[in-house]
C-alpha positions, 0 to 999 in steps of 0.5 A: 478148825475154826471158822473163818466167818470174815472170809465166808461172808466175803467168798461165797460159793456162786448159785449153781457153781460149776465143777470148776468153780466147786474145785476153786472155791473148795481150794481157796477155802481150804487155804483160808478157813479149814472149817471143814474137809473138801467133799471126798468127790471134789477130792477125787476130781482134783487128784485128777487133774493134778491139782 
């Protein structure tokens, strides 16, 4: 998919991001710019929590 540079530019990931900030951020992105797949670990740890 192409990249979201205006969305990138405004959204980015905080310094030493928790889990839940990774898992929030990686959703978020995956709504917006689809430049790329959400990690399968992050995968792993939202089908986890439902998400």
């Amino acid at each position: 998919m192409k990249l979201n540079k205006a969305w990138h530019l405004s959204h980015k990931m905080p310094a030493n991001a928790t889990l839940d900030q990774r898992i929030e951020w990686h959703l978020d992105h995956q709504k917006n710019c689809g430049c790329r797949d959400i990690p399968e670990k992050l995968k792993l740890e939202i089908m986890k929590r439902g998400l």
